[in-house]
C-alpha positions as CSV (number, residue, x, y, z in Angstrom):
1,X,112.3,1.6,115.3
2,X,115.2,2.4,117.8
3,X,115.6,1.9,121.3
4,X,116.4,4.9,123.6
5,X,116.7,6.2,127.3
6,X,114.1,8.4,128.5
7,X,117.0,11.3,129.9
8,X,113.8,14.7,130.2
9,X,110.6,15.4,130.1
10,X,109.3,18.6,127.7
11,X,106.3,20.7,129.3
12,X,104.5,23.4,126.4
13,X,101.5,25.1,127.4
14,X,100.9,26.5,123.9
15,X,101.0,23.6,121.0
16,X,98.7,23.1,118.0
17,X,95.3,21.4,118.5
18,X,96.2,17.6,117.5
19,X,98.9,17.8,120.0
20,X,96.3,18.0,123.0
21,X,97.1,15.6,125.9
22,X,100.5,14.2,124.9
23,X,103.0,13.9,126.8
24,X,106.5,14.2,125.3
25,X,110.1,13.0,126.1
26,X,113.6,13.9,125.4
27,X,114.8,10.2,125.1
28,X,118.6,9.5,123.9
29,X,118.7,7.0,121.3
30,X,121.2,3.8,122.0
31,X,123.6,1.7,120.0
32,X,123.3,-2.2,120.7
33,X,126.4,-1.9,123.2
34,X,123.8,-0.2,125.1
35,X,125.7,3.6,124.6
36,X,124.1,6.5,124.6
37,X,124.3,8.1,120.7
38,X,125.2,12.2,120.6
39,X,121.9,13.2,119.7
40,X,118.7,13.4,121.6
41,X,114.5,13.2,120.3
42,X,111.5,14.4,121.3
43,X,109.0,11.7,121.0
44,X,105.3,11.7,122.3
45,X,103.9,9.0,124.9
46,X,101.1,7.8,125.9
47,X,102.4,4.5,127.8
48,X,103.7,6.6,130.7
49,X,107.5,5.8,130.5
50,X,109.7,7.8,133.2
51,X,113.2,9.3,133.3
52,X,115.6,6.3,133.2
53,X,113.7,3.8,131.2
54,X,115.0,1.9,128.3
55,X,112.0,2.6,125.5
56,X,111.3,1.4,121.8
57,X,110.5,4.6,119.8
58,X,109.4,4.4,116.1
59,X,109.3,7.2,113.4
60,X,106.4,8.9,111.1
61,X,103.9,7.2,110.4
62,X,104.1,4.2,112.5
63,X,104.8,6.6,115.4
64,X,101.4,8.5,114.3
65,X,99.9,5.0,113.7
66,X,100.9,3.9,117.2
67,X,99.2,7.0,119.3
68,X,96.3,7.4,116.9
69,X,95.5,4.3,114.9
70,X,92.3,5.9,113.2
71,X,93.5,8.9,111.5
72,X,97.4,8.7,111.9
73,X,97.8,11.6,109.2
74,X,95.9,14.0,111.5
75,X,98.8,13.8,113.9
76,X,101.9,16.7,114.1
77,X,104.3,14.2,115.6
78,X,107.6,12.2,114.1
79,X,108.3,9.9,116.7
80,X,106.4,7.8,119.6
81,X,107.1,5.3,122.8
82,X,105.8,2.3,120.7
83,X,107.2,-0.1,124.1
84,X,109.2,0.2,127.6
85,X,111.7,-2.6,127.7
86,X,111.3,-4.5,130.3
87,X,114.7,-6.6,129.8
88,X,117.3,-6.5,127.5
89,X,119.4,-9.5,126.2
90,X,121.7,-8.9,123.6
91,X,124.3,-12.0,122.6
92,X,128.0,-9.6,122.3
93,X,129.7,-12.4,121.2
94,X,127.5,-12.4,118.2
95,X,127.9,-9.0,117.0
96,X,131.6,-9.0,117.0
97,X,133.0,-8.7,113.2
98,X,135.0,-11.7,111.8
């Protein structure tokens, strides 16, 4: 799992079957120093997160497992809002190297 910032939204009209009534994100995956990484991922959700929100994402098949628990391998997606982070507490001092 990874934590992320939801930064877009992604709209397709045309997408295969199993893809029906997602919604999906472009959320920017973070470092624990709270920066933004380079890259960016589109992940589906189904917890309604918005632009701006710190989320948990997870990959393959506990993303699928996480938006469609009965037949998970039936699903065309990589990664999923598992969570939206309500708070965030992260101790710097302890992940400073010694």
């Amino acid at each position: 799992m990874f934590l992320a910032k939801v930064v877009g939204s992604v709209w397709a009209t045309k997408k295969t079957d199993n893809l029906t009534n997602l919604k999906f994100l472009v959320v920017h995956p973070l470092n624990l120093k709270k920066d933004p990484l380079t890259d960016v991922v589109i992940v589906a959700d189904v917890l309604g997160a918005g632009i701006g929100e710190t989320v948990i994402c997870a990959y393959g098949h506990a993303a699928r497992k996480a938006i469609q628990p009965e037949q998970p391998a039936d699903l065309s997606i990589e990664a999923a809002v598992v969570a939206i982070v309500d708070k965030l507490d992260i101790d710097s001092k302890a992940m400073t190297k010694e």
